[in-house]
C-alpha positions in Angstrom: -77.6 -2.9 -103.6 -78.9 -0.2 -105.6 -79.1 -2.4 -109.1 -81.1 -4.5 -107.3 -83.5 -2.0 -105.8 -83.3 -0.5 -109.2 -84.3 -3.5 -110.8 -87.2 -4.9 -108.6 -88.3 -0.9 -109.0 -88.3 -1.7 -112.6 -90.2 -5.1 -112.7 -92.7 -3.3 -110.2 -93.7 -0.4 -112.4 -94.3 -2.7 -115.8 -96.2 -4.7 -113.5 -98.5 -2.3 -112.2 -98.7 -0.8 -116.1 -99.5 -3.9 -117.4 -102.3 -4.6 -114.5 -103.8 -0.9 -115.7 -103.6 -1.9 -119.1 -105.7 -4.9 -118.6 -108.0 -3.2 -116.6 -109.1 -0.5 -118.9 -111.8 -0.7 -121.1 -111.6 -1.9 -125.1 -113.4 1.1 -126.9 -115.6 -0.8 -129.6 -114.7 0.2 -133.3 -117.4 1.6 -135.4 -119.1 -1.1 -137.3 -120.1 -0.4 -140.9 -123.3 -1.6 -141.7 -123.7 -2.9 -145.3 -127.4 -2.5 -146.0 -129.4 0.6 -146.3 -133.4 1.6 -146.9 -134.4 5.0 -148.0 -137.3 6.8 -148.0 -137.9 10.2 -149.4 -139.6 12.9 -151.5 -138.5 14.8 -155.0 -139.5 18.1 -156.2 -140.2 18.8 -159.6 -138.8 15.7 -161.6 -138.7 15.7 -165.4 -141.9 14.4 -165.7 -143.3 17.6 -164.4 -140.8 19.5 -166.0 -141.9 18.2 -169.2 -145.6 19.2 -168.4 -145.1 22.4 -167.3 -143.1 23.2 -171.3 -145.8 21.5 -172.4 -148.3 23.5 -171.1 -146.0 26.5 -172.5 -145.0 25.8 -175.8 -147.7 22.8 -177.3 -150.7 25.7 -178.3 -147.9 27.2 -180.2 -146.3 23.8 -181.8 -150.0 22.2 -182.5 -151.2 25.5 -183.8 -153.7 25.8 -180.8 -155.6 22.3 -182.2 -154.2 20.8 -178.4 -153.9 22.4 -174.8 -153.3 21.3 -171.2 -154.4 23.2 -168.3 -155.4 23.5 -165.1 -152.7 20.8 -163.8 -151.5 19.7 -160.7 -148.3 18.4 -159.9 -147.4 15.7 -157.0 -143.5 15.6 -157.2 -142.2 12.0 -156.9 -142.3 9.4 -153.8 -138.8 7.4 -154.0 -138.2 4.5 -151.9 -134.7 2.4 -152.3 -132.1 -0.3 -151.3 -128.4 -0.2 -151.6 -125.7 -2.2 -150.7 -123.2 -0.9 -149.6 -119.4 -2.3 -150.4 -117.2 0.1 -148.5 -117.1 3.7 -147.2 -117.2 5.1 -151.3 -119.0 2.8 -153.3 -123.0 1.5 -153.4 -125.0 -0.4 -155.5 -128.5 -0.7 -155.3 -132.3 -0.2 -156.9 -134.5 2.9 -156.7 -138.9 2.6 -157.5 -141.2 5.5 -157.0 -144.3 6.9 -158.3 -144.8 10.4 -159.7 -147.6 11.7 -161.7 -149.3 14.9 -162.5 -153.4 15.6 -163.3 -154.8 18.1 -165.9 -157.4 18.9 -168.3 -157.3 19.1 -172.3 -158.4 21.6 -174.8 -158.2 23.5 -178.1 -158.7 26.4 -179.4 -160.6 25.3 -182.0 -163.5 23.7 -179.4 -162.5 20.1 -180.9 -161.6 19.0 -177.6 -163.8 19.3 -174.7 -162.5 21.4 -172.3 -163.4 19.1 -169.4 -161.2 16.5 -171.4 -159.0 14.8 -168.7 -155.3 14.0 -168.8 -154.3 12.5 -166.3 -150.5 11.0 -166.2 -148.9 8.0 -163.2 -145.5 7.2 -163.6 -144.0 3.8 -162.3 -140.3 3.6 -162.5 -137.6 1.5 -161.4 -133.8 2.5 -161.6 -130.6 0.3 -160.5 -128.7 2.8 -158.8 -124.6 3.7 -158.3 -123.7 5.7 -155.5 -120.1 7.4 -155.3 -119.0 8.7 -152.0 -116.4 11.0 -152.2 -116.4 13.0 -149.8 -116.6 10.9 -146.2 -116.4 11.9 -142.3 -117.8 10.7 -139.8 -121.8 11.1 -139.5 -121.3 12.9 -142.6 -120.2 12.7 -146.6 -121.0 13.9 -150.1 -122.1 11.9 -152.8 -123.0 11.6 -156.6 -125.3 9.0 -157.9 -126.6 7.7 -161.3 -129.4 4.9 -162.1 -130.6 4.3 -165.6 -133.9 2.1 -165.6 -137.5 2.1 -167.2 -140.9 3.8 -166.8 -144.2 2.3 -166.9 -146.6 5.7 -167.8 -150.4 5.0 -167.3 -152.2 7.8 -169.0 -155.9 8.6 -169.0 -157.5 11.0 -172.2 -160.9 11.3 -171.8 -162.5 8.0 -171.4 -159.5 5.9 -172.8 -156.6 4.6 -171.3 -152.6 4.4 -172.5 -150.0 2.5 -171.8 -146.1 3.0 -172.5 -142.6 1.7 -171.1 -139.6 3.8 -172.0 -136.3 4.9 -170.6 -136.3 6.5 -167.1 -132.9 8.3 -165.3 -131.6 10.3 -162.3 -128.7 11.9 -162.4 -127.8 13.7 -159.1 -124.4 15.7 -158.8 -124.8 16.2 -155.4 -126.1 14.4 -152.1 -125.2 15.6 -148.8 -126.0 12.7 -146.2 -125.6 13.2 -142.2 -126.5 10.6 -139.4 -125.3 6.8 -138.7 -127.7 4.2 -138.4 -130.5 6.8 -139.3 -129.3 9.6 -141.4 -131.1 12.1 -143.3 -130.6 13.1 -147.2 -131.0 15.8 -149.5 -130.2 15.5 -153.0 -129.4 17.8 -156.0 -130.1 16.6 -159.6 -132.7 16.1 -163.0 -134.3 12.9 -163.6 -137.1 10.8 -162.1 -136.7 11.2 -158.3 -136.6 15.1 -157.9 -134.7 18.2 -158.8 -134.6 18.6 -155.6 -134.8 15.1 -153.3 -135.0 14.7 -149.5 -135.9 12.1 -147.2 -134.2 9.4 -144.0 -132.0 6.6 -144.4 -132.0 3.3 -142.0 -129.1 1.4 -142.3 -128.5 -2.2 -140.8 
């Protein structure tokens, strides 16, 4: 008599487990989304860096025969894709625009000091993205992208053209959000010293 009460107690309880089991709610897992759009602005990339040494050290190299003055700089407007193919590894393609506008001289008056020299940067750099560092909402990241520039530059009344080798190398990007996340990013090249912006991802 009491195996069988035993039992059917038995039977009872894995019955009513089971019943709570199915009745509980399946908690959805995270889905990672692949694609991601970015939007954001660089301080002091190398094309301003290489204006402001200009502006230093060119009287002195040219012997005073060239100058530039008076400049102001516009840091760099980045907008990218990537794709991303798991929680550590992107690939995608970074364009922006960066440019800076000043004025010419010499010292020897065979410029005119009104001379303008004006400078637009086009670039566009295929981009790796290494995350190595990832939590979630959060991770750290290192990226490279080696591309081209498209340089539109303005002397006086004539116009320049050149295409030449562009970069970013950035040793460190700290990224926090999910489906939008925000970005700052540490680095030299193109897109910023210094680069922040927002992330969408889909």
């Amino acid at each position: 008599m009491i195996r069988t009460t035993l039992f059917f107690l038995i039977i009872g309880l894995t019955v009513c487990t089971f019943c709570k089991a199915q009745d509980m709610p399946v908690l959805p897992q995270e889905k990672f989304r692949h694609h991601e759009f970015s939007v954001g602005y660089g301080f002091l990339p190398i094309t301003d860096a290489n204006s402001i040494a200009e502006e230093c050290f060119a009287p002195a190299l040219s012997f005073g025969v060239y100058t530039r003055k008076k400049t102001n700089y516009y840091g760099a407007l980045n907008i990218s894709y990537v794709y991303r193919f798991n929680r550590k590894t992107s690939l995608g393609i970074t364009g922006g625009i960066t440019g800076n506008k000043g004025t010419a001289g010499s010292f020897y008056e065979a410029l005119d000091e009104n001379t303008k020299d004006n400078r637009r940067y086009l670039y566009v750099l295929p981009t790796f993205r290494w995350h190595w560092f990832t939590r979630p909402k959060f991770s750290l990241y290192s990226l490279a992208g080696l591309g081209a520039y498209f340089l539109r530059n303005s002397f006086g009344e004539e116009v320049f053209h050149k295409t030449k080798f562009a970069y970013q190398f950035s040793y460190l990007g700290i990224e926090y959000g999910s489906r939008f996340a925000f970005f700052t990013e540490f680095g030299v090249g193109y897109t910023g010293t210094i680069a922040a912006g927002g992330r969408y991802r889909f």
